[in-house]
N, C-alpha and C positions, 0 to 999 in steps of 0.2 A: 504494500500500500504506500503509494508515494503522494497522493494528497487526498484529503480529507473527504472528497466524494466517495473515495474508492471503499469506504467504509460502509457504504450501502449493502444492505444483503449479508452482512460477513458475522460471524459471532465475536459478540462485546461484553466482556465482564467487567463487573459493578459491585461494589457494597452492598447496594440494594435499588430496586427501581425506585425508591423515593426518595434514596440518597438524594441531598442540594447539589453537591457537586455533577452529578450523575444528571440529574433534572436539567441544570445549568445547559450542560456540553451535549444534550438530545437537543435542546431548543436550539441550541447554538451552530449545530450540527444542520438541521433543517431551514434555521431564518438564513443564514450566511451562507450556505454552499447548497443547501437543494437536498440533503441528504433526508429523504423520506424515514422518519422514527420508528415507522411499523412494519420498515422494511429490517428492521433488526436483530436478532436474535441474541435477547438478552440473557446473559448466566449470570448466577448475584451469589455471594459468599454467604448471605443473611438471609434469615426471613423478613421479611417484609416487619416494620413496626408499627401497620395501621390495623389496628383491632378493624377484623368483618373486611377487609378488602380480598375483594377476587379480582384476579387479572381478569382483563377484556378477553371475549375467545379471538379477536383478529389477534393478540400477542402472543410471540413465541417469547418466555419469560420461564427460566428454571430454577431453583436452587440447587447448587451444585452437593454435592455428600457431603452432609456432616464434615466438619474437620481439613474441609480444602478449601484452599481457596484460590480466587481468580489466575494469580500469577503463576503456581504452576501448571495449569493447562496452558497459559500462552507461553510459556518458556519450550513447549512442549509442542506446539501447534497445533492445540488443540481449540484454543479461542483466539480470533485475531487482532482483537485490542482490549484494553480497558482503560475505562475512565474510571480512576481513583483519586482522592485527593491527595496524596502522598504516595511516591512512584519508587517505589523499592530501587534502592540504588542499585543490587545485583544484575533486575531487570536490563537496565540503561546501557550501564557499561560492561558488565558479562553476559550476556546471552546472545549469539548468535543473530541476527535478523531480527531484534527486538532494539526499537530506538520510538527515540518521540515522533508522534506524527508530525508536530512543527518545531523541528531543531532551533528555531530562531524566536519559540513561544513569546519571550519576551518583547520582542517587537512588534509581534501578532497582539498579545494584550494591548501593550500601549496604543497602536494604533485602533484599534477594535476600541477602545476608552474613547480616544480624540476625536474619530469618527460619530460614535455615537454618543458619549457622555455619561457613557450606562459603565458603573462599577464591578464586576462580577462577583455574582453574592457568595457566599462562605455560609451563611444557613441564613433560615427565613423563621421565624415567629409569626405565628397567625392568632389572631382574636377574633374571636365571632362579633357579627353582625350587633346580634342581639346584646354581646355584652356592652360595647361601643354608644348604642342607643341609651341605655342605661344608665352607661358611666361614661359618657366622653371622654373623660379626662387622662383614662386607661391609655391610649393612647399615647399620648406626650408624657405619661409618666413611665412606662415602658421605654422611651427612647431616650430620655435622661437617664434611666439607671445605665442603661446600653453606654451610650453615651460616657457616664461617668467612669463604669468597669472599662474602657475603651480607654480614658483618659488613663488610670490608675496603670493599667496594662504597660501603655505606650510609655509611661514615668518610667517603669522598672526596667523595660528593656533598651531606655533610650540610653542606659550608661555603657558606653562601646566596653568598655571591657569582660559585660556579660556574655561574649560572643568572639571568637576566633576565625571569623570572616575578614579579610582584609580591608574592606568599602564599605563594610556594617554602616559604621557611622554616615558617608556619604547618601546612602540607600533610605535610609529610613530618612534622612532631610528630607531626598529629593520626594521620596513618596508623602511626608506632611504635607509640600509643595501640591500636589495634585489631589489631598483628601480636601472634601468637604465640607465645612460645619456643620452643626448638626440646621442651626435657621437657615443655611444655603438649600439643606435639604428640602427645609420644608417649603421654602420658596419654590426651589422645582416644581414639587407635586400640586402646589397652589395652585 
């Protein structure tokens, strides 16, 4: 597979089909390049963690045996990609015919950001309807605690010596440069 359509049709292992990251790179997959999602046959490490979900019948959607999981089948050729959020280093640099689908991902992101503006998510929170009507406020207090643990976070790791990266320090400027506040945010969605 040498660009990202060619992943049409082919079997893709996953966390799980509701993984975010997973969710993410289907969408991402089909808006950007065409690559039809029910064209894919998905294999997941996990069950599912939505109490009462059944796969659709158009999905081909397995869980693979107890106690395995995705990377040794594709180290194997037995699955021909997965989307994980963290990519086994052994995968990358030791295996055989196993590499990232976009060697230059990083430029792919940033552009894919500048292009559209959109952040790629890391996981999503959802509130009902009904609670929101209720309680508005749920809302903006949800994104301030985010928010603050996001602040708290960034403190602890913004000391370069927690880290043996050699551009640590540079990396994390350049990326506060491109984050948003959280009232930018809400302007957007405004």
């Amino acid at each position: 597979m040498e660009r990202p359509q060619d992943i049409a049709g082919r079997i893709v292992g996953m966390q799980a089909h509701f993984n975010p990251v997973s969710i993410w790179m289907r969408g991402l997959l089909e808006e950007e390049y065409g690559v039809p999602t029910r064209s894919l046959k998905i294999r997941t490490n996990a069950r599912e963690q939505v109490p009462g979900w059944e796969p659709s019948t158009w999905m081909n959607i397995q869980q693979l045996p107890k106690g395995q999981r995705v990377d040794v089948p594709l180290a194997r050729g037995k699955i021909n990609a997965v989307m994980l959020p963290e990519i086994a280093p052994h995968l990358v640099f030791n295996t055989p015919g196993v590499r990232r689908l976009w060697p230059n991902f990083r430029e792919v992101e940033k552009d894919y950001y500048t292009r559209t503006g959109i952040f790629p998510i890391r996981n999503v929170i959802v509130v009902k309807h009904q609670v929101l009507e209720r309680h508005p406020w749920v809302a903006k207090s949800l994104v301030d605690a985010f928010a603050k643990a996001k602040e708290i976070g960034i403190k602890h790791v913004s000391d370069a010596r927690r880290s043996f990266l050699a551009w640590y320090g540079a990396e994390l400027e350049e990326s506060r440069k491109r984050t948003l506040t959280i009232d930018e945010m809400f302007a957007e969605v405004a």
